[in-house]
N, C-alpha and C positions, 0 to 999 in steps of 0.2 A: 215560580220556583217549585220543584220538586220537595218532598218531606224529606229525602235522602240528601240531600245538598243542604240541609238545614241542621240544626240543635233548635228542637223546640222545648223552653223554657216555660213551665206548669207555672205561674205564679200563684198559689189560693190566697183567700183573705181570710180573715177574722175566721178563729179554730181550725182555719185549714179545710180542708177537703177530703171527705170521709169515701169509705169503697162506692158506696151509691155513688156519689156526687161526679156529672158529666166530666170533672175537668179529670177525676183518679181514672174513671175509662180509656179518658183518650191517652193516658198516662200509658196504661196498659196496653191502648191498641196501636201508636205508631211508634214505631221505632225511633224515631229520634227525637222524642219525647220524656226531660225527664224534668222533674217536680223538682224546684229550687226549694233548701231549707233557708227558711225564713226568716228564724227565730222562735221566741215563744207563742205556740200560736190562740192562746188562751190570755194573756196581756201581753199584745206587741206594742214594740217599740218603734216607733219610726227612724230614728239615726239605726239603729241596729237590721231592719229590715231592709232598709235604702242601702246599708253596706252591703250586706249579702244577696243583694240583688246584684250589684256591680261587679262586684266579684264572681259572681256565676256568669255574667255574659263576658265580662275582660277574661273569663277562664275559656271560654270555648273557640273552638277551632275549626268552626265555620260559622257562616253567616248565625244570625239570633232571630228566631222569632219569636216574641212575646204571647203567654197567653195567660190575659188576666183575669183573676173575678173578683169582685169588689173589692176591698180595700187593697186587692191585689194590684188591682187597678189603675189604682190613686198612686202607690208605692212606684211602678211602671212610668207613671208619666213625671213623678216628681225628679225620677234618677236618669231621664233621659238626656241628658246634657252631659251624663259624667261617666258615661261608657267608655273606655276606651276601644273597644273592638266595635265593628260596624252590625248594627240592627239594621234586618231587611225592612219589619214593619211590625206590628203591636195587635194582636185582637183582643181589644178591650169588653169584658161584660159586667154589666151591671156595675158601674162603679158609682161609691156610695156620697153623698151629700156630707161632704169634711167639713162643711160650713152650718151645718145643721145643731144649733143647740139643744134638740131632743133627741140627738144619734146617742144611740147605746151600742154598748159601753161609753161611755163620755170619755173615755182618754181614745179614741177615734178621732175625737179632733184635732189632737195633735197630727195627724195627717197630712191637716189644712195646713190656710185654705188653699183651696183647688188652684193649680195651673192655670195661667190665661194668655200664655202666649204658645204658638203650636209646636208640635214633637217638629222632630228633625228627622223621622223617617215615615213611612204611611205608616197610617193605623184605623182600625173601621171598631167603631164603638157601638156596641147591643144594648137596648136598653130596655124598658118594661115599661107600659102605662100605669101601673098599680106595685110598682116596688116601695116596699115599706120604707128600704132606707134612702129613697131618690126617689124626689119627683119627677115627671117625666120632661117637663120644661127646662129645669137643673142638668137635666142627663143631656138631653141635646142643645143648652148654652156652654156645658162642659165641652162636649163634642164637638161646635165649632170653635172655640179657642183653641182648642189641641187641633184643629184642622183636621182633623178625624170623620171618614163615613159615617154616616151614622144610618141605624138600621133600627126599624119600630119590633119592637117582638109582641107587641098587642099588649096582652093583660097575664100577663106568664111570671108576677109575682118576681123576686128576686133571682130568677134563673138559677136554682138548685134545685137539688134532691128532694127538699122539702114544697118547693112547688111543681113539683111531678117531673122535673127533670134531670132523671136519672142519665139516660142515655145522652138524651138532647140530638137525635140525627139528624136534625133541620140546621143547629147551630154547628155539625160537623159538617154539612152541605154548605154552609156559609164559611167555614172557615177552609175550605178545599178551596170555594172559590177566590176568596181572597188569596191565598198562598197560589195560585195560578197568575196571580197580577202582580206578585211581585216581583220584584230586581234582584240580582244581586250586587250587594252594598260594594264590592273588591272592584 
């Protein structure tokens, strides 16, 4: 699919996604790209984020593609059953370990736990050997229950700002490629 034939839907996680951070760029650089508000992005709520998630994709007027980062993520896969408008496919990053008893902030886990049965559209999941908040074995047992690609990003910390990826143009070369493989859901 084309980026023009699409609404792509920014999800961020936990504080959100600041100007550095790769997902506000891509916010900035494709056109049909815009940032779903979430809620409070400083104590979220899960019932609250899962609705305004829904409500962004049942609002748009063409196909949905997803693009999450971490708790954004999790938010993404839990509300996938209760769309009403059709998602083409989901690029999931870094999502974080909701089963995890030493995830900070601790109300993260209201999150959990994690999905284990698979999304109902593709979706190709990124994930990190050295993410603080997900192991990397977690990341891809997450990733085959959601039936999800899954793609190793080495040692690349949490995929933000703070771990050097500002830009991130390898994970915009991944996510060109995957948006060339998808369908359209109509």
């Amino acid at each position: 699919m084309k980026t023009t034939e699409t609404e792509i839907l920014i999800v961020p996680g936990y504080k959100g996604s600041p100007e550095d951070h790769w997902q506000s760029r891509w916010e900035r650089s494709l056109s049909a790209a815009r940032r779903v508000a979430m809620g409070d992005w400083h104590k979220p709520v899960f019932e609250d984020w899962k609705q305004n998630l829904i409500d962004a994709v049942d609002a748009a007027e063409k196909p949905v593609v997803l693009v999450g980062h971490s708790i954004g993520s999790q938010v993404i896969v839990h509300a996938a059953n209760a769309f009403s408008r059709p998602v083409a496919g989901a690029f999931l990053v870094a999502p974080p370990d909701v089963e995890d008893p030493a995830i900070r902030p601790r109300h993260l886990l209201t999150f959990g736990p994690a999905r284990t049965d698979p999304l109902p559209f593709p979706s190709l999941t990124v994930a990190s050997r050295n993410d603080e908040f997900c192991s990397f074995e977690v990341a891809e047992r997450m990733a085959a229950d959601w039936g999800s690609l899954f793609l190793d990003a080495g040692e690349s910390g949490h995929i933000n700002a703070e771990s050097g990826h500002g830009p991130w143009p390898e994970g915009l070369m991944v996510f060109s490629k995957f948006m060339n493989h998808l369908k359209s859901p109509y």
